[in-house]
N, C-alpha and C positions, 0 to 999 in steps of 0.2 A: 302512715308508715309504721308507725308503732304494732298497730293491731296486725300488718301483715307479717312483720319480723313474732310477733308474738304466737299466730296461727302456723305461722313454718315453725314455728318450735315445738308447735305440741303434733305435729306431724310428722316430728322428728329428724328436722331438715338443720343444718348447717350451727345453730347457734347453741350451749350450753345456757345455765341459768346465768352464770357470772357475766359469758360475755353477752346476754341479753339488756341486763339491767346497766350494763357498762353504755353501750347501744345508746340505752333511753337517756341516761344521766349525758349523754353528750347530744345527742338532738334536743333534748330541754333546753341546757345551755346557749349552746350552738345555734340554733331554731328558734329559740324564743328569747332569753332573757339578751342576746344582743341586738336583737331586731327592735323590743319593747324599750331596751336603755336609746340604743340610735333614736328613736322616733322622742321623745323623750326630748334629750340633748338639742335635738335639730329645732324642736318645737321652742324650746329657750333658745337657744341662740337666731331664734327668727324676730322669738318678742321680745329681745334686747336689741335687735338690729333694725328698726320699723322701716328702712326704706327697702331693705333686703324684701322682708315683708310685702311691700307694699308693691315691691316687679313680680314679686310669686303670682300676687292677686290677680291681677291683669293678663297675668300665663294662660293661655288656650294652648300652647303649644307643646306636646310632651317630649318634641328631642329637648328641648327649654328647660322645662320641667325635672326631665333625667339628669341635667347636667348640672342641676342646682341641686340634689341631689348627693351627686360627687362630692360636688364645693362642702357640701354639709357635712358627708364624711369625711375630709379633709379635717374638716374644722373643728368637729367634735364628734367623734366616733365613737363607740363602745369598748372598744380596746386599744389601749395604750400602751401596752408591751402584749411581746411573745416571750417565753422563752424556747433557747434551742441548746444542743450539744453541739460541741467543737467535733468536725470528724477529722480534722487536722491541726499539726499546729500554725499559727498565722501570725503573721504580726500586722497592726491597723494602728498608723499612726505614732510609732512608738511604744505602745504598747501590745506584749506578748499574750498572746492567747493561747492555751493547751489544747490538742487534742483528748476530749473526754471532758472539759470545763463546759459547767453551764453559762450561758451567756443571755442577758433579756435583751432582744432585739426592740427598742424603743418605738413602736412606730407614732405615737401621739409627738414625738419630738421628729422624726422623721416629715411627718407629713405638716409642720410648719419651717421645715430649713427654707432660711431665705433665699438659697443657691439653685434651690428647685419653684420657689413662689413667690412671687415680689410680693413685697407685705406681707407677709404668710399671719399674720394675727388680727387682718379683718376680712369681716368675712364680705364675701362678694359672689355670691349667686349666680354671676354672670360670667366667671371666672372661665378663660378656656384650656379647654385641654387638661384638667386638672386627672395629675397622675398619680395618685395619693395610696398609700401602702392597707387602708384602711381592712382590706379584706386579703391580707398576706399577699405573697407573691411566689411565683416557681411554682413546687412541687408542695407549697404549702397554703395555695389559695387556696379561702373557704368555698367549699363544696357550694354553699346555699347564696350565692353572692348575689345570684340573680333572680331566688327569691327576697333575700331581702332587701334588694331595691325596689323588687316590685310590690312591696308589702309598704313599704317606707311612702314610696312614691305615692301611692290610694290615701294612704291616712291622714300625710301633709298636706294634701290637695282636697283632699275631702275634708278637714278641720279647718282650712283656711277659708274654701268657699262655703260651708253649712255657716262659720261662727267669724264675719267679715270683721267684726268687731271685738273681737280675742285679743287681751291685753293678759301680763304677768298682775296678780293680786295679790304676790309675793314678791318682794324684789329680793330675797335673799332665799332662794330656794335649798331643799336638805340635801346633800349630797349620799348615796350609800359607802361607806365605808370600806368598800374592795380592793382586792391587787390583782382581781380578774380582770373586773366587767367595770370601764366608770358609767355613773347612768345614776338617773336622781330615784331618792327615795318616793319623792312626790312633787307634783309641780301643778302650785295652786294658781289660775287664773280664772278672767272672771269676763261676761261674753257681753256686757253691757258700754 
């Protein structure tokens, strides 16, 4: 995608330099470093949960597969807040919101309300219906949602069956340091 936005520019089609490099810095983001935190995140909270684990192994079936998936981004996603602007003023709860206030729309806290997921803090693979905010919602879903499931979904499935015997070799893994993206620095495991 890069390289065709890149070839329309020098063809002199639609994009400046600014808004070109603007482009890449948000498909980078956007495109990769959530998809690579998700996958990440899912793979630890599979090898803390060994029986979750262990219904994945035995999965042939991909609506199965897909929907474990979901539960994962439920569980531990890449992004934990948005933020957004107030286009009005509002009040939620008692408290007043301004129109032109920025406000961080929580979805890691969102997508374990109990009132939406019985138990919302274990995880369960098997979980149905799960409606989870993980890839925004409205006029604000992520564009790539259905690449990065289908990116997410290969890797999981492909790491689980090449390496049966995949255990954490860390138990206290490094977290990155963000108010973007959560997603680990590195996650040592060991295949023995």
């Amino acid at each position: 995608m890069i390289t065709a936005l890149a070839s329309a520019e020098d063809q002199g089609a639609l994009l400046n330099d600014a808004e070109l490099l603007s482009v890449c810095v948000t498909l980078l983001l956007a495109g990769y470093e959530t998809t690579m935190s998700f996958i990440g995140n899912a793979t630890l909270a599979l090898l803390r949960n060994p029986v979750q684990l262990e219904k994945l192994k035995s999965v042939n079936d991909p609506a199965v597969f897909a929907a474990a998936i979901e539960e994962l981004l439920r569980f531990d996603g890449p992004i934990h807040r948005q933020w957004r602007v107030a286009t009005d003023d509002i009040e939620i709860e008692g408290e007043q919101i301004l129109k032109g206030q920025l406000v961080a729309a929580m979805l890691g806290a969102a997508n374990r309300d109990p009132a939406q997921f019985p138990d919302p803090n274990r995880l369960d693979v098997t979980r149905p219906n799960v409606r989870h905010v993980g890839f925004g919602y409205g006029i604000h879903f992520c564009l790539g949602a259905s690449l990065a499931r289908l990116e997410s979904e290969v890797a999981l499935r492909t790491l689980i069956h090449r390496f049966p015997r995949i255990h954490l070799a860390d138990k206290a893994p490094k977290w990155r340091q963000e108010i973007t993206i959560h997603g680990l620095i590195f996650l040592a495991v060991s295949f023995d």
